[in-house]
GUDREN-687538 format. One record per residue (C-alpha): residue in three letters; residue number from 1; x, y, z. Coordinates in Angstrom, 1 decimal. Layout:
// GUDREN-687538
<atom><type>ALA</type><seq>NUM</seq><xx>X</xx><yy>Y</yy><zz>Z</zz></atom>
...
This chain:
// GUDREN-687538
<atom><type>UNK</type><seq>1</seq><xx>-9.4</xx><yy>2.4</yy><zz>-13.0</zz></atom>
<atom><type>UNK</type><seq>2</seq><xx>-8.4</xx><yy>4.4</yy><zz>-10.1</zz></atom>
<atom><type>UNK</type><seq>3</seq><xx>-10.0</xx><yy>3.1</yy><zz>-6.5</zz></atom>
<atom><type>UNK</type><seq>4</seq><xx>-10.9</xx><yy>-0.2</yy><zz>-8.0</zz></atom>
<atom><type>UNK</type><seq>5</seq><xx>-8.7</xx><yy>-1.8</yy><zz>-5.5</zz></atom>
<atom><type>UNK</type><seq>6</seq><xx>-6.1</xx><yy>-1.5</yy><zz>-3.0</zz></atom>
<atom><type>UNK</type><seq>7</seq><xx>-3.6</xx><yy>-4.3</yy><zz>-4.8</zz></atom>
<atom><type>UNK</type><seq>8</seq><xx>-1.7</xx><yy>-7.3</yy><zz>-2.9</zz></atom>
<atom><type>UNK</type><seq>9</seq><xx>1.9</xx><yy>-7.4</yy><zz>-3.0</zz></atom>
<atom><type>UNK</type><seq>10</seq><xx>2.0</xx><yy>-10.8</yy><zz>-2.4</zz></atom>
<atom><type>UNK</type><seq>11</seq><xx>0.0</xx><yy>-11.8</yy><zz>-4.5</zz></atom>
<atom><type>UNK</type><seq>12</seq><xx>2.0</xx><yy>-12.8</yy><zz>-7.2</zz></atom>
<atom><type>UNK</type><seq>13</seq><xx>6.1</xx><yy>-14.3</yy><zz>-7.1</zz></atom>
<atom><type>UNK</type><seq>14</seq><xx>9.0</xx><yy>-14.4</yy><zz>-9.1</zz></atom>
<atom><type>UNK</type><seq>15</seq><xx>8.2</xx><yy>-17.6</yy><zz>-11.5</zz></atom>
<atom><type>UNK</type><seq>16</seq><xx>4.6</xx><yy>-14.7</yy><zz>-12.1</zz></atom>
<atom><type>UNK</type><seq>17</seq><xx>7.2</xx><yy>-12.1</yy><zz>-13.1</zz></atom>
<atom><type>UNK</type><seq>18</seq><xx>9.6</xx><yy>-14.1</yy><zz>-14.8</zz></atom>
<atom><type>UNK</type><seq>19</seq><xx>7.1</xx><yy>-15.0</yy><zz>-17.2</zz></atom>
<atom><type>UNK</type><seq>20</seq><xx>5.4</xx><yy>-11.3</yy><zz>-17.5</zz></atom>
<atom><type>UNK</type><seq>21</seq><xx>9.0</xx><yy>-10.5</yy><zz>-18.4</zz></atom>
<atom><type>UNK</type><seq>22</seq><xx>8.8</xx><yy>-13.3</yy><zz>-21.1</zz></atom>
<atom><type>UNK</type><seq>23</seq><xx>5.7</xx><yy>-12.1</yy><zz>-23.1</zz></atom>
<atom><type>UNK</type><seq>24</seq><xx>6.2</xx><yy>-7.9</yy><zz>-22.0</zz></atom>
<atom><type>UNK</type><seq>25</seq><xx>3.1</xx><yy>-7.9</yy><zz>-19.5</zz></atom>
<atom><type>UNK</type><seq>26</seq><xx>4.6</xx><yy>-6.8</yy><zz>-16.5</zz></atom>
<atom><type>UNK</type><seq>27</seq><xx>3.3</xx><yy>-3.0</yy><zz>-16.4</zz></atom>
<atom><type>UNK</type><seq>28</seq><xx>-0.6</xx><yy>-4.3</yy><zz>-17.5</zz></atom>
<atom><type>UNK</type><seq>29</seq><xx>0.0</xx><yy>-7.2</yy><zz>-15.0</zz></atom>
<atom><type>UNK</type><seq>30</seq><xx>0.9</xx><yy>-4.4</yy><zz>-12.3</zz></atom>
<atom><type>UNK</type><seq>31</seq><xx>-1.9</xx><yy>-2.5</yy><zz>-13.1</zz></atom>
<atom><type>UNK</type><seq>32</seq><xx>-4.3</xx><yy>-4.7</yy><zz>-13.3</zz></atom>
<atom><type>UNK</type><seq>33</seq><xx>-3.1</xx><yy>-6.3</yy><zz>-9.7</zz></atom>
<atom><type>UNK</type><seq>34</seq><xx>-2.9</xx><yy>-3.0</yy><zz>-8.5</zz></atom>
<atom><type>UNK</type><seq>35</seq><xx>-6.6</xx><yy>-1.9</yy><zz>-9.6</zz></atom>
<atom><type>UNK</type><seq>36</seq><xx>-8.5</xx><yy>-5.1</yy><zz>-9.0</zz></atom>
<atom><type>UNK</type><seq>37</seq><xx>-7.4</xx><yy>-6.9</yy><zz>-6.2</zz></atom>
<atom><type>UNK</type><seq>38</seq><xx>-8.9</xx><yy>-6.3</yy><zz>-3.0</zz></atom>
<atom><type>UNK</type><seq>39</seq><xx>-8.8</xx><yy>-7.7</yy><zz>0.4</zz></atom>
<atom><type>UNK</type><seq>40</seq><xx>-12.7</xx><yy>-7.4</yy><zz>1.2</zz></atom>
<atom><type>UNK</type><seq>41</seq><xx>-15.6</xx><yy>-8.4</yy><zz>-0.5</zz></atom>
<atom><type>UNK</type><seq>42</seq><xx>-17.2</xx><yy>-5.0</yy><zz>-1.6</zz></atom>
<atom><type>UNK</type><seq>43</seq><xx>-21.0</xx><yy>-4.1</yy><zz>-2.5</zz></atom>
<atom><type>UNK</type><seq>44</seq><xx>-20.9</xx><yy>-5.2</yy><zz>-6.2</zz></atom>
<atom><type>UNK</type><seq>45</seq><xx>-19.5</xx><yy>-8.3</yy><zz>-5.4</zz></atom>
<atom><type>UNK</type><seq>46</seq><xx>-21.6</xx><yy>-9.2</yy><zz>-2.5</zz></atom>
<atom><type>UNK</type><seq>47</seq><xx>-24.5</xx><yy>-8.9</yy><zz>-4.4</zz></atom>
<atom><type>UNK</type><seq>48</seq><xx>-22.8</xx><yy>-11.2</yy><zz>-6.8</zz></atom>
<atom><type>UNK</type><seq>49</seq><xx>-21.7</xx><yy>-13.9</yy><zz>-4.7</zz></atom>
<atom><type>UNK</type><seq>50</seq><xx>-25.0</xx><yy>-14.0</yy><zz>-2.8</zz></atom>
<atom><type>UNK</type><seq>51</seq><xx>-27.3</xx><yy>-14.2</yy><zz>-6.1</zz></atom>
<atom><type>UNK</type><seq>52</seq><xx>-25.2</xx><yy>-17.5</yy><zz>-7.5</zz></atom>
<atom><type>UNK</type><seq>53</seq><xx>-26.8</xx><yy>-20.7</yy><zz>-7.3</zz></atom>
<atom><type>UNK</type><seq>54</seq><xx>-23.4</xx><yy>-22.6</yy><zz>-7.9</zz></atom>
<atom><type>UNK</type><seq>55</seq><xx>-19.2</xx><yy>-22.4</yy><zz>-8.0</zz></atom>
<atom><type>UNK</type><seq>56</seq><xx>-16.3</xx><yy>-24.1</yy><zz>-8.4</zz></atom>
<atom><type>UNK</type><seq>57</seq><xx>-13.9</xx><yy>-24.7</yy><zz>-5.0</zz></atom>
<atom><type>UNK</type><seq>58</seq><xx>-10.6</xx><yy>-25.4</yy><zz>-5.1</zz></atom>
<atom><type>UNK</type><seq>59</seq><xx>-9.2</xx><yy>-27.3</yy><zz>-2.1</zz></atom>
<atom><type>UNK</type><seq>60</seq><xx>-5.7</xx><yy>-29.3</yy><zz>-1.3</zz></atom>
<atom><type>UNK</type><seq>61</seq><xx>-5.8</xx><yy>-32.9</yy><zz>0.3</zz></atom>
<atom><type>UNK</type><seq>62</seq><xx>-3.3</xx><yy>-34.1</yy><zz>1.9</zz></atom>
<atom><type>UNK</type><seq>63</seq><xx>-1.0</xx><yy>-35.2</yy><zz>-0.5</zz></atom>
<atom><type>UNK</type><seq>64</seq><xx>-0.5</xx><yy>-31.3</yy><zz>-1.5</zz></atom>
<atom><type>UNK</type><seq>65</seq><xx>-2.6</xx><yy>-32.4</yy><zz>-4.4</zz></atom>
<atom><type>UNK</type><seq>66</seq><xx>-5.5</xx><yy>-29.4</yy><zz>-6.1</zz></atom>
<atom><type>UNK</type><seq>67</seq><xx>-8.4</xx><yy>-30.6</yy><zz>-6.9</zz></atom>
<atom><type>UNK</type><seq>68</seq><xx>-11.8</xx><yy>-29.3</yy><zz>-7.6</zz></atom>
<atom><type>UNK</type><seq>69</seq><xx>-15.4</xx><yy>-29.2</yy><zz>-7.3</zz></atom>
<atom><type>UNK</type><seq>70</seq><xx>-18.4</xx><yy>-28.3</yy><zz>-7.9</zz></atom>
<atom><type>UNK</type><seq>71</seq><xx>-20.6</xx><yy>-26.7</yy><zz>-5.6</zz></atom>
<atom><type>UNK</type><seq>72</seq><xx>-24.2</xx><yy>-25.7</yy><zz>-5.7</zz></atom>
<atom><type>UNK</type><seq>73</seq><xx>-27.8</xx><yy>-24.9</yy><zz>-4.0</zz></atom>
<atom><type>UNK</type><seq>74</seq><xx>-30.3</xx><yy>-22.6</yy><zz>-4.3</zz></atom>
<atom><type>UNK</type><seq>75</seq><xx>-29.5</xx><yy>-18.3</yy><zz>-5.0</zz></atom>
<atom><type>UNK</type><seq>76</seq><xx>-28.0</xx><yy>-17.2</yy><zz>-1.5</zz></atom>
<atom><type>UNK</type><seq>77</seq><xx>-27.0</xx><yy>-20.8</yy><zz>-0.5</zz></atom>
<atom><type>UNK</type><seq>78</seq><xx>-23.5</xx><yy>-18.8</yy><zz>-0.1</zz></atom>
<atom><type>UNK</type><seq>79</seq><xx>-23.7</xx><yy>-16.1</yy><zz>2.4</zz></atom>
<atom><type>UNK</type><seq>80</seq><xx>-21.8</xx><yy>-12.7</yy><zz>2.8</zz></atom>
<atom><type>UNK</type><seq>81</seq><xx>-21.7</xx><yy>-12.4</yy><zz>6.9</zz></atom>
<atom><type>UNK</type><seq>82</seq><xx>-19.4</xx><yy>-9.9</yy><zz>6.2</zz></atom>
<atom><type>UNK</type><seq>83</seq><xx>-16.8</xx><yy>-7.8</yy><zz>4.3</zz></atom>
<atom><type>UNK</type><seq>84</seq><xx>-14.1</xx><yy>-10.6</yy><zz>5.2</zz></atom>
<atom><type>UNK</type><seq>85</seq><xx>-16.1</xx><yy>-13.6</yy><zz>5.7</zz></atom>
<atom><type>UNK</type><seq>86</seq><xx>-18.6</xx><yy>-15.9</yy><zz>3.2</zz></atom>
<atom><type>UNK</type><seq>87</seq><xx>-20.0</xx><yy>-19.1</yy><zz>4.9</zz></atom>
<atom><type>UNK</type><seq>88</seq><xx>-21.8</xx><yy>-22.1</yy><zz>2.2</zz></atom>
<atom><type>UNK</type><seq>89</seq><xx>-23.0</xx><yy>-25.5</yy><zz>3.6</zz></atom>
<atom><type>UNK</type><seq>90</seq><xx>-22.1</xx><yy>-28.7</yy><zz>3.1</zz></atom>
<atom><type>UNK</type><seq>91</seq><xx>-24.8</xx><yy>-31.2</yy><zz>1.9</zz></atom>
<atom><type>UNK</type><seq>92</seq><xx>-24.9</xx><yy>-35.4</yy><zz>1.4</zz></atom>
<atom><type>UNK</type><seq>93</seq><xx>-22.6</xx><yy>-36.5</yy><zz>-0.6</zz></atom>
<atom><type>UNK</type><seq>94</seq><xx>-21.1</xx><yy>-39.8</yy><zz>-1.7</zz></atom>
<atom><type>UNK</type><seq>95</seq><xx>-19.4</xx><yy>-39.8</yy><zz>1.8</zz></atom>
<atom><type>UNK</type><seq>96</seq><xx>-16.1</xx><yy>-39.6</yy><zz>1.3</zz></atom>
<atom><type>UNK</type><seq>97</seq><xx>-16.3</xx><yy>-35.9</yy><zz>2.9</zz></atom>
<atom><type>UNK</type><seq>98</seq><xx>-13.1</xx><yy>-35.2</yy><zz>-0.1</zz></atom>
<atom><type>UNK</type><seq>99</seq><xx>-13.4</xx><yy>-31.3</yy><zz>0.1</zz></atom>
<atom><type>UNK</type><seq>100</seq><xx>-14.4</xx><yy>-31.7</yy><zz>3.8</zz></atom>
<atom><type>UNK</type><seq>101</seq><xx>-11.8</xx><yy>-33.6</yy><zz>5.1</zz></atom>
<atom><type>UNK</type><seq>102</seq><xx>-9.4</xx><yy>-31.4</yy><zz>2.7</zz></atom>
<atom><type>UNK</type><seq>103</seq><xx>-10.5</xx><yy>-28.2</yy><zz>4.6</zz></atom>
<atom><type>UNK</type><seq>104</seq><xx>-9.8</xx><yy>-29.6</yy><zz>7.8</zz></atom>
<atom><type>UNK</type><seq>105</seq><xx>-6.0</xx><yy>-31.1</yy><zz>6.6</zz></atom>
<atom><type>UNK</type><seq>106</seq><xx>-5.6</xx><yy>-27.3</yy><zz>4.6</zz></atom>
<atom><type>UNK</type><seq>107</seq><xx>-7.4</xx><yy>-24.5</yy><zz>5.2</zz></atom>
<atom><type>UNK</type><seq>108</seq><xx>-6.5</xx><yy>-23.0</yy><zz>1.6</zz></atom>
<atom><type>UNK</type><seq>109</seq><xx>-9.2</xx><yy>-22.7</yy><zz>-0.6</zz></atom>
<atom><type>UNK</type><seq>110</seq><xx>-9.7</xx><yy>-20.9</yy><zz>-3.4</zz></atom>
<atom><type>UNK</type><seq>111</seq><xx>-13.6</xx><yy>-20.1</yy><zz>-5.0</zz></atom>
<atom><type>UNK</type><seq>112</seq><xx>-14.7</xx><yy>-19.1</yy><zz>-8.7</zz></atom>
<atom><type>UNK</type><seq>113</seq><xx>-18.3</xx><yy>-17.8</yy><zz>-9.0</zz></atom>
<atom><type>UNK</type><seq>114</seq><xx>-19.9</xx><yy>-17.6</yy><zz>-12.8</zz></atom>
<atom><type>UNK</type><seq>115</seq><xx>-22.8</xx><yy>-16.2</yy><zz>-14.3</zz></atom>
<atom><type>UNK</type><seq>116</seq><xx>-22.4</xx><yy>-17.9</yy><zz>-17.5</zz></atom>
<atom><type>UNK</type><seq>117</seq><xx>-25.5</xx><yy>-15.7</yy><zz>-19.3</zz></atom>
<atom><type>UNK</type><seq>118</seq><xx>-24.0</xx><yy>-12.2</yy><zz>-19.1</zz></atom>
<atom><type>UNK</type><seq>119</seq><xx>-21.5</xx><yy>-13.6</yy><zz>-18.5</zz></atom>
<atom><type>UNK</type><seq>120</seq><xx>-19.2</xx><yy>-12.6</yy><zz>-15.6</zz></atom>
<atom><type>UNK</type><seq>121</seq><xx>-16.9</xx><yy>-14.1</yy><zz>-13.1</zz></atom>
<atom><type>UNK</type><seq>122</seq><xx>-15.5</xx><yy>-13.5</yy><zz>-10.1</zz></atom>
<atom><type>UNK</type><seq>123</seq><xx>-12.6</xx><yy>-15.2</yy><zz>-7.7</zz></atom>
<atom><type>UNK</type><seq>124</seq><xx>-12.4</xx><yy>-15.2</yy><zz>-4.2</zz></atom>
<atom><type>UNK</type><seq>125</seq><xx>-9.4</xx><yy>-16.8</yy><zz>-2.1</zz></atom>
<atom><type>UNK</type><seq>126</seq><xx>-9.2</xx><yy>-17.6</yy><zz>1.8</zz></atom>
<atom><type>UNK</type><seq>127</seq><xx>-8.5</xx><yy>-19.5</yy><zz>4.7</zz></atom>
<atom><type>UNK</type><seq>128</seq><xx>-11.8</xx><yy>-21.8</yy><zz>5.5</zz></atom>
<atom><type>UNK</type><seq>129</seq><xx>-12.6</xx><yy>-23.5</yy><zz>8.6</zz></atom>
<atom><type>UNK</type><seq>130</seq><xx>-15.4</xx><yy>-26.2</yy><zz>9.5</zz></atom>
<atom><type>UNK</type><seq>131</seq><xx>-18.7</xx><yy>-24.8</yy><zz>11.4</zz></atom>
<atom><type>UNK</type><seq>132</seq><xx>-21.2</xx><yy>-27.0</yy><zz>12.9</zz></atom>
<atom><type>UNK</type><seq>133</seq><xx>-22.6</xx><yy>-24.5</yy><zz>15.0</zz></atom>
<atom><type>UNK</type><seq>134</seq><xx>-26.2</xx><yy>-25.2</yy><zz>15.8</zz></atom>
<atom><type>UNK</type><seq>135</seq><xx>-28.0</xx><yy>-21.6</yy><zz>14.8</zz></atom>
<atom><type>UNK</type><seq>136</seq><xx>-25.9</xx><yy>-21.8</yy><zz>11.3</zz></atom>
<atom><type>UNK</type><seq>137</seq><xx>-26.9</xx><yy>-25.6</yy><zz>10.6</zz></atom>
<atom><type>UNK</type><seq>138</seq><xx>-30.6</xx><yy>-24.7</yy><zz>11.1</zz></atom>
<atom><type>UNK</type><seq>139</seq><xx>-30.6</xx><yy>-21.7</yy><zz>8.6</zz></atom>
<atom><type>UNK</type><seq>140</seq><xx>-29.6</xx><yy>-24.3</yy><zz>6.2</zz></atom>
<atom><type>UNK</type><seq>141</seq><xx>-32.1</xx><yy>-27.8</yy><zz>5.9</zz></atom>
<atom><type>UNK</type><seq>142</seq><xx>-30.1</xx><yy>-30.6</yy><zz>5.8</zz></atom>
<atom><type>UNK</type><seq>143</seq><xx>-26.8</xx><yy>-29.4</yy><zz>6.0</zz></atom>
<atom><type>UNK</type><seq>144</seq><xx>-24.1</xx><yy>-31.1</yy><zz>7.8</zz></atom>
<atom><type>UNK</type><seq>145</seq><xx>-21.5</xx><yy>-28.5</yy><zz>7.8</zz></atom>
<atom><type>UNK</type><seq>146</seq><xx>-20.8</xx><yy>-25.1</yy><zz>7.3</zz></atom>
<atom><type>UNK</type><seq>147</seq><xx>-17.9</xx><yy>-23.7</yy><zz>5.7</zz></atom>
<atom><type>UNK</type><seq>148</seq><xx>-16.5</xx><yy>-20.1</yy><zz>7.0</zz></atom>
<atom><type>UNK</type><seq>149</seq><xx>-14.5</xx><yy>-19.0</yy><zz>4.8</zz></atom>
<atom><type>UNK</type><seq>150</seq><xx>-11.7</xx><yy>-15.7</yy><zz>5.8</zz></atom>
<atom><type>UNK</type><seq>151</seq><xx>-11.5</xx><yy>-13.6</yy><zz>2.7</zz></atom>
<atom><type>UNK</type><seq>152</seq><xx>-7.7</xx><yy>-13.1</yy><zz>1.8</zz></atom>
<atom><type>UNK</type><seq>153</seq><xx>-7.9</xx><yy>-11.6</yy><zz>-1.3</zz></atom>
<atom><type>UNK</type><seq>154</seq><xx>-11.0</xx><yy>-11.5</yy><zz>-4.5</zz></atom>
<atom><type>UNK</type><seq>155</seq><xx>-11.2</xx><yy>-10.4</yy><zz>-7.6</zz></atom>
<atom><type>UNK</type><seq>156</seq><xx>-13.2</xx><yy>-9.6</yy><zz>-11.1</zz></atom>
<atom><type>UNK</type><seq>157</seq><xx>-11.6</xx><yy>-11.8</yy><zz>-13.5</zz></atom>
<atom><type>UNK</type><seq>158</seq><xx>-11.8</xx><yy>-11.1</yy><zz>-17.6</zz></atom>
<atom><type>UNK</type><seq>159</seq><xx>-15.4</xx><yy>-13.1</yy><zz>-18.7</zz></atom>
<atom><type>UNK</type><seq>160</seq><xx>-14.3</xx><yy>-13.3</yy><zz>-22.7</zz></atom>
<atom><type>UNK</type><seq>161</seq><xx>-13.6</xx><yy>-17.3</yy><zz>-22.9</zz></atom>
<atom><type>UNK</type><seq>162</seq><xx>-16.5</xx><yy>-17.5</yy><zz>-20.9</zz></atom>
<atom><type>UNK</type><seq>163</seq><xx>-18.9</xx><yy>-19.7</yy><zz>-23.3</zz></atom>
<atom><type>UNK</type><seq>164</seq><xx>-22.8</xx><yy>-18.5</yy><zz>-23.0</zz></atom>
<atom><type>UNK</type><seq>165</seq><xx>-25.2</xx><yy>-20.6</yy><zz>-21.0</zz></atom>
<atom><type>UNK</type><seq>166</seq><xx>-28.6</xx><yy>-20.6</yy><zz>-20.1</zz></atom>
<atom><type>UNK</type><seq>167</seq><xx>-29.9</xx><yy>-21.6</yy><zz>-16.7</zz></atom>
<atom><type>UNK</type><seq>168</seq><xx>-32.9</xx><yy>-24.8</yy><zz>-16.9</zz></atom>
<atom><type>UNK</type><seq>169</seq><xx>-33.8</xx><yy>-25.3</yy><zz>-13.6</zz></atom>
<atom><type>UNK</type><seq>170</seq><xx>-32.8</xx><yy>-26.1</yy><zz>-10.5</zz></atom>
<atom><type>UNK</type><seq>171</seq><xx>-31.8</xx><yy>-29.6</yy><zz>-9.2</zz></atom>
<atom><type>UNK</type><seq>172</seq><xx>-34.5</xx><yy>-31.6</yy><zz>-8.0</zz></atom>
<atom><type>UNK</type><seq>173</seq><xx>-32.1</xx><yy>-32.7</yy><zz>-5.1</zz></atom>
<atom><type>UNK</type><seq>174</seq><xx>-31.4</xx><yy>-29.2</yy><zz>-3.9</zz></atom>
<atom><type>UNK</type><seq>175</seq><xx>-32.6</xx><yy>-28.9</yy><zz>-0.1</zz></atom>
<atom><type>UNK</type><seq>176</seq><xx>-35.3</xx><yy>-27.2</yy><zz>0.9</zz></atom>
<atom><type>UNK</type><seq>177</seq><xx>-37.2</xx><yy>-26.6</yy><zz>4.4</zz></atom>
<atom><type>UNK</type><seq>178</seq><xx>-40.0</xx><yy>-28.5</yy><zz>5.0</zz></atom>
<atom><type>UNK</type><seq>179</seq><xx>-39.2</xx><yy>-31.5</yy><zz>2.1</zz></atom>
<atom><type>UNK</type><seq>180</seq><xx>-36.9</xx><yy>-33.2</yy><zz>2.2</zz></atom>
<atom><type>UNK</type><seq>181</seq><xx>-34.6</xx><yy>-33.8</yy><zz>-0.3</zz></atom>
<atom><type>UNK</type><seq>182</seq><xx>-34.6</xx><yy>-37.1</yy><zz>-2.9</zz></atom>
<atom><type>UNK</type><seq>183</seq><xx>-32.4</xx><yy>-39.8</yy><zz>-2.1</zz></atom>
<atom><type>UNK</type><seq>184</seq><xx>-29.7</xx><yy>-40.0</yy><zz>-4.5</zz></atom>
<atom><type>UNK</type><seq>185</seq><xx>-30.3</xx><yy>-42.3</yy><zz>-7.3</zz></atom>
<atom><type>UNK</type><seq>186</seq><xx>-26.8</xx><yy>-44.1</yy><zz>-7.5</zz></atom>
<atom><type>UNK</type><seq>187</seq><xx>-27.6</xx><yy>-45.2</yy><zz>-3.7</zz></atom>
<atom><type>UNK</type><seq>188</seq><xx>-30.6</xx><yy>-47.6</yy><zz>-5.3</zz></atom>
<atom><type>UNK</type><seq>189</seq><xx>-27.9</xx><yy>-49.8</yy><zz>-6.2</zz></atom>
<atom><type>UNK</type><seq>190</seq><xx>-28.0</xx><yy>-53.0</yy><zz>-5.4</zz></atom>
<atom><type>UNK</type><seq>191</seq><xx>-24.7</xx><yy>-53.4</yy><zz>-4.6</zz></atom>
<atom><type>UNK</type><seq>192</seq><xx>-24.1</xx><yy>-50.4</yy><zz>-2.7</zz></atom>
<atom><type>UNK</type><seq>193</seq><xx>-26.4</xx><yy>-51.9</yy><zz>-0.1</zz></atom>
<atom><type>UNK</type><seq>194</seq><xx>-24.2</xx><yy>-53.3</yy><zz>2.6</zz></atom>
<atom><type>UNK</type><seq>195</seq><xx>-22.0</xx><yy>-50.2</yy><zz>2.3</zz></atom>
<atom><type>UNK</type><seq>196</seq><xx>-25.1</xx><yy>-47.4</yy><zz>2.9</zz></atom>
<atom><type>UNK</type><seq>197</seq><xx>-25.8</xx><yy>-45.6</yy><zz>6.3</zz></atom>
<atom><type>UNK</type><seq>198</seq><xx>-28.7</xx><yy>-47.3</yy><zz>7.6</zz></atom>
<atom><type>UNK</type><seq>199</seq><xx>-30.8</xx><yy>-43.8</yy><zz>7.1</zz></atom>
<atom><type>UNK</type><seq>200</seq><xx>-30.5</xx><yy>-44.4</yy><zz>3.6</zz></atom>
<atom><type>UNK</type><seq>201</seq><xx>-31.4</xx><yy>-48.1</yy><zz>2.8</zz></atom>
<atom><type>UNK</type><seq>202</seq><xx>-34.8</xx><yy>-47.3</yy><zz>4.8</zz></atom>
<atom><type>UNK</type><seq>203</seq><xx>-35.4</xx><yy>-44.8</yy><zz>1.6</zz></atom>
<atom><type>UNK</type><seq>204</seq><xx>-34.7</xx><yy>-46.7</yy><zz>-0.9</zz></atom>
<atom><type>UNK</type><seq>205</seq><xx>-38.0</xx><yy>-49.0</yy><zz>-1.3</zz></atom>
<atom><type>UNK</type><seq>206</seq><xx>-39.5</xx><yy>-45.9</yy><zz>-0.9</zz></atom>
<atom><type>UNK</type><seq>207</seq><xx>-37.5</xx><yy>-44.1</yy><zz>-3.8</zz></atom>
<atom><type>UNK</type><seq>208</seq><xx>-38.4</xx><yy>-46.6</yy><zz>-5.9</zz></atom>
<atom><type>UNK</type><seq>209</seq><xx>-36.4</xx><yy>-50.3</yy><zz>-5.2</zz></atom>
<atom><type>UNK</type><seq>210</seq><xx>-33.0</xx><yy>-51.5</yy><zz>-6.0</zz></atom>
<atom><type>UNK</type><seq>211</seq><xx>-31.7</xx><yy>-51.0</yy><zz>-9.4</zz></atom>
<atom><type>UNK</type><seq>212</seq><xx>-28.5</xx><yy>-52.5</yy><zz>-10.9</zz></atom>
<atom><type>UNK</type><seq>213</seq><xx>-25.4</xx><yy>-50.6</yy><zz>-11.7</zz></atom>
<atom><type>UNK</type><seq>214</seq><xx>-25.8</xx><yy>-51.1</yy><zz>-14.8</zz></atom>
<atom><type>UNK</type><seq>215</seq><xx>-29.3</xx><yy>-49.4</yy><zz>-14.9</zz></atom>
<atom><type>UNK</type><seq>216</seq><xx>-27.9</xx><yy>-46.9</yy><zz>-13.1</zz></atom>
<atom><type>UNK</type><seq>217</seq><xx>-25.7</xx><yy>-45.8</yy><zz>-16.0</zz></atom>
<atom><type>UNK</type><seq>218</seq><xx>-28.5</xx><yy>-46.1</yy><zz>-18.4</zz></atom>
<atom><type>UNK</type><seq>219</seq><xx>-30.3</xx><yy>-43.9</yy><zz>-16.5</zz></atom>
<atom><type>UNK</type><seq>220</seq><xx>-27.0</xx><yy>-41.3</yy><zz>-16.1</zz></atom>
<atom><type>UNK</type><seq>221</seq><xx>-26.4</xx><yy>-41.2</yy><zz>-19.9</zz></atom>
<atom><type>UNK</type><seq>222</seq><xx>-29.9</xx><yy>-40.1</yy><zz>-19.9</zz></atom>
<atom><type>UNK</type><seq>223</seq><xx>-29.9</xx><yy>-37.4</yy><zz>-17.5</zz></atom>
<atom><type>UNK</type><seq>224</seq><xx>-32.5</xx><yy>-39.5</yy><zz>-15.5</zz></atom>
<atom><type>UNK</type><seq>225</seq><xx>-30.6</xx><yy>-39.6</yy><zz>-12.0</zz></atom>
């Protein structure tokens, strides 16, 4: 395993060794931290990163709180500029901006990429920061942000609890130039009316009408939405 990596002493702390001492894992914990973790995204694992279509992101709100989500677009939507920086975008959501606003209280974050049909996985942690810079924006339709992400350290993680999945297709709501993307179906409610951005209640006739919550769950048991 020798030039795998250039390993991060401070990476792990003493509550990590205390409990490598616990359960005798301290020299394969030292090798493997040693041999894997780098501070640069590498060939491999740019082609990696750039070929998902989804991750998971870890960010911290303001309470000191973790909390996760799930992130995804089209292959490439997440973008090596270079050996210490990845940039995604940031799309419509329900508009509480949670991981947004997180980034800009804590710029932590911490990224897992998965290809869940080999399968393989990969981490990737850094210091993110908020980009709205014109060129940026218009490489990706309808984005409202850009994320720049600093590479601190990333990492090929063990794939064996990783169940198998198989890829279906992608979301119909996934952005793409020239079309413009659906409007969310939960924003047909009829009671989410008054509390809309006035761009979005001029889609809704259009999207179909008003529906009633309670349609709306009908229609998300039933993967409808």
């Amino acid at each position: 395993m020798k030039g795998w990596g250039k390993g991060m002493s401070d990476f792990l702390g003493d509550e990590h060794r205390a409990l490598q001492a616990r359960f005798g894992t301290e020299k394969i914990a030292k090798v493997i931290e040693e041999a894997a973790m780098k501070d640069r995204v590498g060939g491999a694992d740019r082609a990696f990163i750039e070929s998902r279509d989804m991750f998971f992101l870890a960010s911290v709100n303001a309470d000191g709180q973790p909390t996760s989500s799930y992130k995804g677009g089209d292959p490439g939507f997440i973008r090596v500029l270079d050996d210490k920086t990845i940039v995604f975008p940031s799309y419509d959501g329900n508009g509480m901006y949670y991981s947004m606003g997180n980034i800009a209280n804590n710029a932590k974050l911490g990224l897992l990429f998965i290809d869940f049909e080999t399968p393989h996985r990969l981490r990737l942690e850094g210091s993110a920061t908020l980009d709205d810079d014109p060129a940026l924006l218009a490489s990706y339709p309808e984005a409202q942000l850009v994320v720049r992400v600093a590479v601190a350290r990333v990492w090929v993680n063990c794939p064996r609890y990783v169940h198998r999945y198989q890829r279906l297709e992608t979301s119909r709501y996934v952005p793409c130039e020239g079309e413009p993307a659906p409007l969310a179906a939960w924003k047909r409610i009829d009671d989410m009316q008054g509390a809309l951005p006035e761009r979005d209640r001029n889609r809704v006739e259009a999207a179909g009408g008003l529906i009633s919550g309670q349609e709306y769950r009908d229609k998300l048991l039933k993967g409808e939405t």
